[in-house]
C-alpha positions in Angstrom: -1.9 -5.0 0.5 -4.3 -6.2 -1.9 -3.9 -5.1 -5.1 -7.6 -4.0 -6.3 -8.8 -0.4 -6.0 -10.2 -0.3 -3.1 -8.0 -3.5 -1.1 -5.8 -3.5 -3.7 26.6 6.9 -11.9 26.6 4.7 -8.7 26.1 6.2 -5.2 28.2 4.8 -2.9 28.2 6.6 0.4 27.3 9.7 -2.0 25.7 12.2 1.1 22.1 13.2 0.5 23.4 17.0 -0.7 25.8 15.5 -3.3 22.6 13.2 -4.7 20.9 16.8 -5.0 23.9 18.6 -7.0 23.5 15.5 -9.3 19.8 15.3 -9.5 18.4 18.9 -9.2 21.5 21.3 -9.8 19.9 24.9 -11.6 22.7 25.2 -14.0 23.7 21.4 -16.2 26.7 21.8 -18.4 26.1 18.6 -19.7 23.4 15.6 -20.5 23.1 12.7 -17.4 25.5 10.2 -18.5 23.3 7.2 -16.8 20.2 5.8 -15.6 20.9 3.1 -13.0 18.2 3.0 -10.5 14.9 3.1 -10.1 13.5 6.6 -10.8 16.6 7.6 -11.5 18.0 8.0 -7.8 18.1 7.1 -4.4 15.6 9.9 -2.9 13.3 8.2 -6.2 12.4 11.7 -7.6 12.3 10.3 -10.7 14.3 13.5 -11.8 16.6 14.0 -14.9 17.7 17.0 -14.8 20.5 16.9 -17.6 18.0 16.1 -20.7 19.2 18.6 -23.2 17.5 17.5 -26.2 13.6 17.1 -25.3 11.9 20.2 -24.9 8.1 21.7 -24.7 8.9 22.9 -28.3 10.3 19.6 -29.7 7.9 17.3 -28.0 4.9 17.2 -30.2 3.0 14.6 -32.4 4.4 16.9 -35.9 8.6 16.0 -34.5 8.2 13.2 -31.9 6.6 10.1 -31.7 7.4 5.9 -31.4 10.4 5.1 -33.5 11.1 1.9 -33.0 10.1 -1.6 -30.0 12.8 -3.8 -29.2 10.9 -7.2 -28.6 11.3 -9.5 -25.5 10.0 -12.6 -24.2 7.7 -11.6 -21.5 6.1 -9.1 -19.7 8.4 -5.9 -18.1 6.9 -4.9 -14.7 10.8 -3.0 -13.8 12.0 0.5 -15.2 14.3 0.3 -18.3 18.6 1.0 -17.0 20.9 3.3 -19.4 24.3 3.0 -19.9 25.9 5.8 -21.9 29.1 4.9 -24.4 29.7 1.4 -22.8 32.8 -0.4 -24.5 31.5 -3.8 -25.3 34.9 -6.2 -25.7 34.3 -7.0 -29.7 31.2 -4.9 -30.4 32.2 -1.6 -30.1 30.7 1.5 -28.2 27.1 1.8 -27.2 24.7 3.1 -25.8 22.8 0.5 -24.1 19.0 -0.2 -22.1 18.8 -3.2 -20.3 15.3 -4.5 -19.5 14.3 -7.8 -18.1 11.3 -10.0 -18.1 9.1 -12.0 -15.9 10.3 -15.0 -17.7 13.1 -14.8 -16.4 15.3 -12.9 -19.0 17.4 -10.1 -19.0 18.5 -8.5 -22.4 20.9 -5.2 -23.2 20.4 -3.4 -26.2 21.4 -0.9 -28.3 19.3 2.5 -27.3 19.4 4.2 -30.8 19.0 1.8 -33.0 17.3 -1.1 -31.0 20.2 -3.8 -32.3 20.4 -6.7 -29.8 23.4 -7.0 -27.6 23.0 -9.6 -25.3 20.1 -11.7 -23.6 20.4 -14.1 -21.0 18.0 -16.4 -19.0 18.4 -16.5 -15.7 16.3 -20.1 -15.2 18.6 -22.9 -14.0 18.8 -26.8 -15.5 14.6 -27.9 -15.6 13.2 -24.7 -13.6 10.9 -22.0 -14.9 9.6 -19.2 -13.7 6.8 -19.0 -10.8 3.0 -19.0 -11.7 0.7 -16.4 -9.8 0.0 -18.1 -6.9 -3.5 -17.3 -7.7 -2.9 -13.3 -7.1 -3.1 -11.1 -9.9 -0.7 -8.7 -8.9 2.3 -10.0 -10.9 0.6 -12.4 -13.4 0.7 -14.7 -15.4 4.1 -15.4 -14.2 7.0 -14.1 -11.8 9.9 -13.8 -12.5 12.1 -10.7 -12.7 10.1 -8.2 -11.5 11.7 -5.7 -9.9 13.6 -2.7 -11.0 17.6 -3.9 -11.2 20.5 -1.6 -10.2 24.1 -1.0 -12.0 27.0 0.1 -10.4 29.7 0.9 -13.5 32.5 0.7 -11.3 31.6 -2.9 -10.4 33.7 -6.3 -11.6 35.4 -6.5 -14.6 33.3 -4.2 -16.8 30.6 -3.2 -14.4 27.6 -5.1 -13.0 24.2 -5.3 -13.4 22.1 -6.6 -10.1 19.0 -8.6 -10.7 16.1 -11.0 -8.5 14.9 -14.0 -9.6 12.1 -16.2 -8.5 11.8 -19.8 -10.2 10.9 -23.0 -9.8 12.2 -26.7 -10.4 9.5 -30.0 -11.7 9.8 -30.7 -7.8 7.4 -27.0 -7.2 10.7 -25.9 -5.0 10.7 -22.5 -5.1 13.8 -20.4 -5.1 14.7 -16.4 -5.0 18.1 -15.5 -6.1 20.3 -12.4 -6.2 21.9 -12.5 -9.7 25.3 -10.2 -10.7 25.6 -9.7 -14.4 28.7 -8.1 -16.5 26.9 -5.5 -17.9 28.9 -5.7 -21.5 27.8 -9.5 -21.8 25.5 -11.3 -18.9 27.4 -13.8 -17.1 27.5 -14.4 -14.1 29.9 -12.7 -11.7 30.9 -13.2 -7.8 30.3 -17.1 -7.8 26.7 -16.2 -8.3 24.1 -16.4 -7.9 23.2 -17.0 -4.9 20.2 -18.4 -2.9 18.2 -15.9 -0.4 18.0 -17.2 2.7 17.2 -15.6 5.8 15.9 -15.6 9.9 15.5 -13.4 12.1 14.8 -13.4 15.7 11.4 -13.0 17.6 10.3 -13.2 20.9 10.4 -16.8 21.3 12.4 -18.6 18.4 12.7 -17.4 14.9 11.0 -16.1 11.7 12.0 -17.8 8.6 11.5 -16.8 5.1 10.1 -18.9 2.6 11.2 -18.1 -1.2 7.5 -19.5 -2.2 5.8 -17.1 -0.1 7.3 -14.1 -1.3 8.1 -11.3 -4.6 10.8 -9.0 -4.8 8.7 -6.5 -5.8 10.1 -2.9 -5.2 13.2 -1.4 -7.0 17.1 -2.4 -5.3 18.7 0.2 -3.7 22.3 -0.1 -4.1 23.4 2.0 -0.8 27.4 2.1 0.3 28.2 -1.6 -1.5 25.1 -3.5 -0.2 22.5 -4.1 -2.5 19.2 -4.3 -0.6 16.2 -6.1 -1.3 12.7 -5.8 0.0 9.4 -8.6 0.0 6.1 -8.4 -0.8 3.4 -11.2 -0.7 1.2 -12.7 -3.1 -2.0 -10.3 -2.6 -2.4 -11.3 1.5 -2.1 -14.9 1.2 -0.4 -16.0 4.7 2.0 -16.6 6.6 4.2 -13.7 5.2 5.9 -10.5 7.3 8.1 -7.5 6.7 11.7 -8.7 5.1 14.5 -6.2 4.2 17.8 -8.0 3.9 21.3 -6.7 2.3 24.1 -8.5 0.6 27.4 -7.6 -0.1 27.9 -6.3 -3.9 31.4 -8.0 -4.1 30.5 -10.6 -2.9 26.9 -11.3 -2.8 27.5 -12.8 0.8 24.5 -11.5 3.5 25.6 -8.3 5.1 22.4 -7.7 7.6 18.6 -9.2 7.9 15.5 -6.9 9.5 12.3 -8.2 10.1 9.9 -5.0 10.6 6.9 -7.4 11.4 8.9 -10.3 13.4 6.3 -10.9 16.1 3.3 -10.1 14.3 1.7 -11.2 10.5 1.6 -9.0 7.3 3.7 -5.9 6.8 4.9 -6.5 3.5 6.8 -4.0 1.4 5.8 -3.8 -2.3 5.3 0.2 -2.7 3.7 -0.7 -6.4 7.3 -1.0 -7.6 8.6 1.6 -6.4 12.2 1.5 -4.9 13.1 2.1 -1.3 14.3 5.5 -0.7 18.1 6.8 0.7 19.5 10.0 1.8 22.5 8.5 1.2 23.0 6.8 5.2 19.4 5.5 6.2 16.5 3.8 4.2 13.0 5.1 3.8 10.6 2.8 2.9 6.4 2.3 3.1 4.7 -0.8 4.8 1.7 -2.5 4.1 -0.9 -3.0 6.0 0.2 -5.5 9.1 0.7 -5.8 12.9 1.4 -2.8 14.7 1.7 -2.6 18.9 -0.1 0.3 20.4 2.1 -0.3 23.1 5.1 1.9 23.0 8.3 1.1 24.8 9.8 4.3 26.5 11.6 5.4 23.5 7.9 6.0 21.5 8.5 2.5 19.3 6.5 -0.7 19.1 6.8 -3.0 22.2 7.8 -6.3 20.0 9.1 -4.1 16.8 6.3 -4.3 14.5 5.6 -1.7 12.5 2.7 -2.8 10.2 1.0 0.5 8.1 4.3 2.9 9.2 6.2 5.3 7.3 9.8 3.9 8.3 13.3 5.1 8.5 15.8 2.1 8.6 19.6 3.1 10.0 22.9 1.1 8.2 25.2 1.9 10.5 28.3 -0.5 10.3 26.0 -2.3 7.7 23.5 -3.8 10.0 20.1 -2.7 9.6 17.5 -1.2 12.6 14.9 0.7 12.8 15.9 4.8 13.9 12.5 6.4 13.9 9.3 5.8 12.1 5.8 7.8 11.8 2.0 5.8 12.3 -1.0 7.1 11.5 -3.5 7.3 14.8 -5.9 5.1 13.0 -3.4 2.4 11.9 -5.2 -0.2 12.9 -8.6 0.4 11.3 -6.8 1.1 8.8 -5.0 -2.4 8.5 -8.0 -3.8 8.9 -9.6 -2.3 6.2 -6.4 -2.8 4.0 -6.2 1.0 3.1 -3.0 1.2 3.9 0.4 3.4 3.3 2.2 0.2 1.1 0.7 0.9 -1.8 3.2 4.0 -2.1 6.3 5.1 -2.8 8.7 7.1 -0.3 10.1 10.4 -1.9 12.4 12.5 -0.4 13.1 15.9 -1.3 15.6 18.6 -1.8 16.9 20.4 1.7 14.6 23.5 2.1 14.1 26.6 4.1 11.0 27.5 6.5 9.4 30.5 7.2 11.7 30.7 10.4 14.5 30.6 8.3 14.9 26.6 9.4 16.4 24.2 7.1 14.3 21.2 7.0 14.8 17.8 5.7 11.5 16.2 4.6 9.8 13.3 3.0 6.9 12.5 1.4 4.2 9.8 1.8 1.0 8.9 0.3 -1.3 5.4 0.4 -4.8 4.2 -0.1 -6.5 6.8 2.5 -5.8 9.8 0.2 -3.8 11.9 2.4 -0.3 13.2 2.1 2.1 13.1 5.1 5.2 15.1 5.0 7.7 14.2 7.7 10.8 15.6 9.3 13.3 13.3 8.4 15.3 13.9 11.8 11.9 13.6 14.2 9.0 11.5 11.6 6.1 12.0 14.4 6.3 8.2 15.7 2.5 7.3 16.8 -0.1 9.1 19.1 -3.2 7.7 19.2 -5.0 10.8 19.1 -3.6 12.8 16.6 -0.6 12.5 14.1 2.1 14.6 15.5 3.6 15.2 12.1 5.4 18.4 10.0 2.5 18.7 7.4 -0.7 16.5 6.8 -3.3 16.7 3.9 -6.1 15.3 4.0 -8.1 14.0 1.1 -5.9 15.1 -1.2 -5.7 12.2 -3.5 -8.8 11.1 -4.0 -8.8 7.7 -5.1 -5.9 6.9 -3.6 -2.6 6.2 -4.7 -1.4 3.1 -6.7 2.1 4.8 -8.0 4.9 7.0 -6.3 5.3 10.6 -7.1 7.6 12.9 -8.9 10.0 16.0 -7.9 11.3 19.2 -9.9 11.6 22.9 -9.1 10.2 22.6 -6.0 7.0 20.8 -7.6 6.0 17.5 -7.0 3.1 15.4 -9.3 0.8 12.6 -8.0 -0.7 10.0 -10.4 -3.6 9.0 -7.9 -6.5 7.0 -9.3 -8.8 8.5 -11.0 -8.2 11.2 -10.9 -6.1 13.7 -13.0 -1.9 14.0 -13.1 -1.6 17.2 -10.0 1.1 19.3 -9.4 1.1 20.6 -5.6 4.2 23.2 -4.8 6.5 24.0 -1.9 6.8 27.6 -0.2 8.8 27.9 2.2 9.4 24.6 3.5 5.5 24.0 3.0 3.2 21.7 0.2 0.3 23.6 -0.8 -2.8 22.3 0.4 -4.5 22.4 -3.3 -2.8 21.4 -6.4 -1.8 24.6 -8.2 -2.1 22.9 -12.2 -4.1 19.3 -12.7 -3.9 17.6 -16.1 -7.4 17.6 -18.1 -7.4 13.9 -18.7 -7.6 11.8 -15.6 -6.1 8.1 -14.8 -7.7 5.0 -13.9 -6.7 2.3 -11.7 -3.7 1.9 -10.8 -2.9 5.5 -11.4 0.6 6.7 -12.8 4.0 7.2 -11.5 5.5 10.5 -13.6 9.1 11.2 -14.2 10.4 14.2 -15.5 13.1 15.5 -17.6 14.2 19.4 -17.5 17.9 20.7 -18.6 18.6 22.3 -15.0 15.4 24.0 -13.9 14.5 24.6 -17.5 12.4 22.9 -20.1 10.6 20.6 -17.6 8.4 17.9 -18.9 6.2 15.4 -16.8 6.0 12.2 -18.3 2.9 10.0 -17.2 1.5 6.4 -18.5 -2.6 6.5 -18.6 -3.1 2.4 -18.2 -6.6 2.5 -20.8 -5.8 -0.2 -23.2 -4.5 0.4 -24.8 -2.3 2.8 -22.9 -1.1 6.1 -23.5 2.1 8.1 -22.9 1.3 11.8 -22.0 4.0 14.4 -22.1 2.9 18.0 -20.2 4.2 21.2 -18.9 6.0 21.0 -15.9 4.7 24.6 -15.0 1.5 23.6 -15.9 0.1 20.5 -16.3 -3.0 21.7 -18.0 -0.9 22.5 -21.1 -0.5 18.6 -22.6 2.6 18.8 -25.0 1.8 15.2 -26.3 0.3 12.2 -26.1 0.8 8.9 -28.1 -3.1 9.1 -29.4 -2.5 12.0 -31.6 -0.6 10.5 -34.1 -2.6 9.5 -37.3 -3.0 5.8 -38.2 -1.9 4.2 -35.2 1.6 5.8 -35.2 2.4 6.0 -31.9 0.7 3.1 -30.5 2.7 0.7 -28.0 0.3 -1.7 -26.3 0.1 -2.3 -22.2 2.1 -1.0 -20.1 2.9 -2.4 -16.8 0.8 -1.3 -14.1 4.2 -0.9 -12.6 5.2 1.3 -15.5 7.9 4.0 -14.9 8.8 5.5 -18.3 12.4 6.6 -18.5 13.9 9.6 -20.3 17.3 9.8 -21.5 19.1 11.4 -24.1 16.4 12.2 -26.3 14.4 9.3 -26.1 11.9 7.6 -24.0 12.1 4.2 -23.1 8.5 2.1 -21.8 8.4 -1.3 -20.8 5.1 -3.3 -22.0 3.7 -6.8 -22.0 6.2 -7.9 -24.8 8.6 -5.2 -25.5 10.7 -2.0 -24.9 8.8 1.0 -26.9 11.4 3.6 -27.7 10.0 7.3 -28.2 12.2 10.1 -29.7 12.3 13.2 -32.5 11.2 11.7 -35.6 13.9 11.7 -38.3 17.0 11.8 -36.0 
């Protein structure tokens, strides 16, 4: 899982169909009141579809542009949360972005004027946070450097759910799930609390070591668990596959899965990018790892290692297990060769109907070897080591590979691979086209981009994409036609727009008229100039 070019409101038990009528619905009455997960849902579309104010005629250098940074005390790797109208006891209404640091820090502020709320560290008596261990994927320092998650409805006021990593003068290192009041920071739940986990293996156990890993991909907040996921530094060993839930009342250990328990590797990092959830099961990407060839008579791996697989985790009665999962036939090679599906995001899309007149109910994946799978969500393919036995494959599609996770509207979705330009490919009939049908005419280098897009129902879309030059750019384009660039933060005379460096991670996130981009040292706020 290396990270250089070539190695490198709440839903709770919300079904996958009522995530859809929130996140794609043709007809919004009114703007989206939140922003509380990584791109912006559970199936990670990166979707807003209740933006009422931006539009392809509004977004331009002449009316938009930067309007004001909100500074912070470290780098941001994790998407910027939005809270809409939140009563803060003594301060009022507001609304607020909460961003946090790789020092450790999480702050709230006000989103239209960029007044400070709140800031808290979250660095116990005489720690600090980790260095690098030596990898430059999250460097200088690690900290906080996954997306959080809110859930309004949470505690007193609501909570906001954050990782950790640190270090005490003794080079202990510790990971810890952290449960903020969202209207002030403090703690919640007895918290925080240690992770600590095992799991079972052929002979013995597995045990995880906080110094050995990074919480690296979004939480998904899934039916009152908050899940996390871990990723290594670059592939220094030992490490394996970890996802492991705790209880969002509680922040007690609901269920522990090892995907890799028997075998090395398998991490799950997905460039930031957030497990996916229909709203039951997890979808997630591993790294490059062990995988049997053996199958048991069910189609799965003899020992339950699933290094390189697209997989689909079941929560049934909160415990986690894998239900199904899809491998490429050259898994192994390409493990070997660490081109592997982990450096990508899982997106899954909107129910849709085939050319039989089948509804089908599909997910995408893409990685370092270029290709796109499209699975079946109720049958994924599993492994043949022959062919892929899959619902749609395209080859070569992304040449230099993907870095980044895509994004979903009208039955489009846009890939950020590296190197090459921002592509919008389309679905027909239950299909993706084989070609992109629009490309941007500016293309991205390494690591790519992740888009998102904002749209008021099917309407007004606009794909939003980070170029990572530095310094970087934010682009703004069609979302019929990505040729047609609506704006980018290089137009503007005399340095304007100019924010800095971006996270590689970077996921900009559009609410309510504004844009809000995490950088090295600050939260760059984008919106019509003037009010």
């Amino acid at each position: 899982m290396k990270n250089s070019l070539r190695t490198q409101k709440r839903v709770r038990g919300l079904s996958f169909f009522g995530l859809l009528v929130l996140t794609t619905c043709a007809v919004v009455t009114a703007q989206t009141k939140d922003m509380v997960t990584y791109h912006n849902n559970v199936a990670r579309t990166g979707l807003n579809s209740g933006e009422t104010i931006l539009t392809p005629s509004n977004v331009k250098s002449a009316t938009f542009g930067k309007i004001f940074t909100f500074p912070v005390d470290g780098k941001i790797d994790a998407q910027p949360l939005y809270l809409s109208a939140l009563s803060i006891p003594g301060n009022g209404k507001h609304n607020v972005v909460y961003t946090v640091t790789e020092n450790d820090s999480v702050y709230a502020f006000d989103a239209d004027t960029g007044t400070p709320l709140w800031h808290v560290s979250l660095l116990l008596s005489g720690e600090s946070p980790s260095g690098d261990h030596g990898c430059g994927q999250i460097s200088p320092q690690i900290g906080i450097t996954s997306t959080p998650v809110i859930d309004r409805t949470s505690g007193t006021h609501g909570t906001i759910y954050v990782v950790a990593m640190s270090r005490n003068s003794s080079n202990k290192y510790f990971q810890r799930i952290h449960a903020l009041d969202i209207t002030n920071g403090q703690e919640e739940f007895s918290g925080p609390v240690a992770v600590q986990a095992q799991y079972p293996k052929k002979i013995g156990f597995v045990t995880f070591d906080p110094a050995q890993y990074a919480e690296r991909q979004g939480l998904l907040l899934l039916n009152h668990v908050i899940y996390t996921a871990w990723t290594s530094h670059c592939d220094q060993n030992p490490y394996t596959g970890w996802i492991i839930g705790y209880n969002e009342s509680t922040l007690s250990q609901t269920s522990v899965l090892n995907v890799t328990p028997n075998g090395s590797e398998g991490s799950i990092w997905q460039s930031g990018a957030g497990m996916a959830s229909d709203g039951t099961s997890i979808y997630f990407l591993d790294a490059n790892g062990t995988f049997e060839t053996t199958l048991n008579k069910l189609g799965f791996p003899s020992l339950g290692d699933y290094g390189n697989a697209f997989v689909k985790v079941s929560t049934t009665n909160g415990k986690l297990a894998v239900a199904d999962y899809f491998n490429m036939f050259n898994t192994i090679q390409e493990s070997r060769a660490d081109e592997d599906l982990g450096s990508g995001g899982a997106l899954l899309v909107p129910p849709m109907v085939d050319v039989l007149g089948k509804t089908r109910h599909l997910a995408l994946a893409a990685g370092k070897d270029s290709n796109i799978y499209i699975v079946d969500r109720s049958n994924m393919g599993k492994f043949n080591p022959s062919s892929n036995h899959i619902y749609q494959e395209i080859d070569s599609a992304l040449s230099g590979g993907i870095w980044s996770m895509p994004a979903y509207f009208n039955g489009s979705v846009y890939y950020g691979s590296v190197g090459n330009n921002l592509l919008q490919f389309q679905f027909s009939q239950a299909k993706l086209s084989i070609a992109p049908v629009s490309k941007s005419a500016n293309t991205f280098t390494y690591p790519g981009s992740t888009p998102s897009v904002s749209a008021n129902g099917t309407s007004n879309g606009i794909v939003w994409a980070i170029e990572h030059s530095g310094p970087d750019v934010l682009h703004a384009y069609d979302a019929t036609n990505l040729a047609n660039e609506l704006y980018n933060s290089n137009q503007a005379p005399s340095g304007r727009d100019k924010f800095g460096n971006a996270s590689h991670f970077g996921t900009p996130t559009i609410i309510h008229g504004k844009v809000y981009v995490g950088t090295d040292n600050s939260v760059a706020v984008f919106g019509l100039l003037g009010g």
